[in-house]
N, C-alpha and C positions, 0 to 999 in steps of 0.2 A: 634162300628163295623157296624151297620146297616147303620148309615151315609156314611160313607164311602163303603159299597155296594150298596146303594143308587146312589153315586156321579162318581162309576166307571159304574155302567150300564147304568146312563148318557151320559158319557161320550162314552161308545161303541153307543147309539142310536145315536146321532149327527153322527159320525162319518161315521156311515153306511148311513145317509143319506144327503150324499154332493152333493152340487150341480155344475154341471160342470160351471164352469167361462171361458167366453171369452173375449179378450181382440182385440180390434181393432189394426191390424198388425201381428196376430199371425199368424201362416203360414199353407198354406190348406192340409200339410201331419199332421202336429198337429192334427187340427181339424176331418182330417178323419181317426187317430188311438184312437180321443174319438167317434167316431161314425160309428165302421166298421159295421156294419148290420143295422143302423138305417137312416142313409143321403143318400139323394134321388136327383139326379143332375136333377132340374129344367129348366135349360137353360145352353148352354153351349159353347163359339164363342173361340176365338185362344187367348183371352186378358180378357175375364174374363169367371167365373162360380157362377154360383146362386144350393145353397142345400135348398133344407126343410127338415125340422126334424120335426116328428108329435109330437106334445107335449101332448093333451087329445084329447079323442074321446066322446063328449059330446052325440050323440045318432048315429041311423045310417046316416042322413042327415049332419049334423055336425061335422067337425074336426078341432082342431087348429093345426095350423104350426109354424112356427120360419122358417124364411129365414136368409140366410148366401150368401154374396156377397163379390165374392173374384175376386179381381184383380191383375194380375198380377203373381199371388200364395199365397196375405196378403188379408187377413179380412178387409175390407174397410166400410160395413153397415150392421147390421143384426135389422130385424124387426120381426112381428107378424102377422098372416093373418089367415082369417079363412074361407074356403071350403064349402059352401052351395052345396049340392047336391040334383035333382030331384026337383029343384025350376023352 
Protein backbone atom coordinates (compact mmCIF):
# COMPACT_ATOMS: atom_id res chain seq x y z
CA UNK A 1 0.00 0.00 0.00
CA UNK A 2 2.59 2.61 0.81
CA UNK A 3 4.26 1.69 -2.59
CA UNK A 4 1.57 2.49 -4.35
CA UNK A 5 0.96 5.95 -2.43
CA UNK A 6 4.30 6.51 -2.96
CA UNK A 7 4.04 6.00 -6.95
CA UNK A 8 0.61 8.07 -7.18
CA UNK A 9 2.04 11.14 -5.45
CA UNK A 10 4.64 10.69 -8.01
CA UNK A 11 2.85 10.61 -10.42
CA UNK A 12 0.53 13.84 -9.32
CA UNK A 13 4.20 15.84 -8.79
CA UNK A 14 5.37 15.22 -12.52
CA UNK A 15 2.32 16.13 -13.75
CA UNK A 16 1.87 19.42 -11.86
CA UNK A 17 5.05 20.28 -13.14
CA UNK A 18 4.97 20.16 -17.02
CA UNK A 19 6.77 21.91 -19.11
CA UNK A 20 5.20 23.87 -22.07
CA UNK A 21 6.47 22.32 -25.50
CA UNK A 22 6.76 24.17 -28.58
CA UNK A 23 7.01 23.09 -31.65
CA UNK A 24 8.39 24.96 -34.90
CA UNK A 25 5.06 25.80 -36.96
CA UNK A 26 2.65 26.01 -34.34
CA UNK A 27 0.50 28.99 -34.65
CA UNK A 28 0.82 32.43 -32.77
CA UNK A 29 -2.94 32.10 -31.24
CA UNK A 30 -1.55 28.69 -29.65
CA UNK A 31 1.23 29.98 -28.40
CA UNK A 32 -0.57 33.15 -26.88
CA UNK A 33 -3.40 31.16 -25.16
CA UNK A 34 -0.08 29.33 -23.31
CA UNK A 35 1.05 32.64 -22.48
CA UNK A 36 -1.82 35.12 -21.85
CA UNK A 37 -0.21 37.37 -18.99
CA UNK A 38 3.36 36.44 -19.61
CA UNK A 39 4.38 37.19 -23.70
CA UNK A 40 5.67 40.53 -24.24
CA UNK A 41 5.60 41.62 -28.15
CA UNK A 42 9.30 42.56 -28.80
CA UNK A 43 9.03 43.82 -32.27
CA UNK A 44 6.44 43.70 -34.35
CA UNK A 45 6.17 44.63 -38.62
CA UNK A 46 2.83 43.45 -40.85
CA UNK A 47 4.80 39.81 -41.81
CA UNK A 48 6.23 38.91 -38.64
CA UNK A 49 6.47 39.16 -34.62
CA UNK A 50 9.05 38.48 -32.06
CA UNK A 51 7.58 37.67 -28.05
CA UNK A 52 9.84 37.23 -24.94
CA UNK A 53 8.92 35.38 -22.29
CA UNK A 54 10.96 35.93 -18.95
CA UNK A 55 12.07 32.62 -17.87
CA UNK A 56 14.39 33.54 -14.32
CA UNK A 57 15.14 36.59 -12.69
CA UNK A 58 18.77 35.87 -11.66
CA UNK A 59 19.11 39.22 -9.48
CA UNK A 60 17.89 42.83 -10.05
CA UNK A 61 20.43 43.51 -13.09
CA UNK A 62 19.82 40.16 -14.55
CA UNK A 63 16.99 38.35 -16.53
CA UNK A 64 16.55 35.64 -18.89
CA UNK A 65 14.30 35.64 -21.93
CA UNK A 66 13.07 33.06 -24.52
CA UNK A 67 12.27 34.69 -27.69
CA UNK A 68 9.58 33.39 -30.13
CA UNK A 69 9.76 34.41 -33.83
CA UNK A 70 6.66 34.20 -35.78
CA UNK A 71 6.12 34.59 -39.20
CA UNK A 72 3.67 34.82 -41.01
CA UNK A 73 1.20 33.65 -37.71
CA UNK A 74 3.91 30.02 -37.49
CA UNK A 75 6.81 29.77 -34.99
CA UNK A 76 9.60 29.83 -37.31
CA UNK A 77 12.93 30.27 -34.47
CA UNK A 78 12.82 30.63 -30.69
CA UNK A 79 15.94 31.26 -28.82
CA UNK A 80 17.50 32.56 -25.38
CA UNK A 81 18.89 35.95 -24.50
CA UNK A 82 19.55 37.42 -21.40
CA UNK A 83 19.06 41.36 -20.26
CA UNK A 84 21.96 43.01 -18.53
CA UNK A 85 20.72 46.13 -16.92
CA UNK A 86 22.62 49.38 -15.38
CA UNK A 87 25.94 48.10 -17.25
Amino acid sequence: MKKITIAFSLMIAFAACRVPSYTIGMSETDFKSKHKWTAQVAEQTASHTVYKVQTSFQDEKRKTYQFFYFENGKLVRLDEGQAMFGI
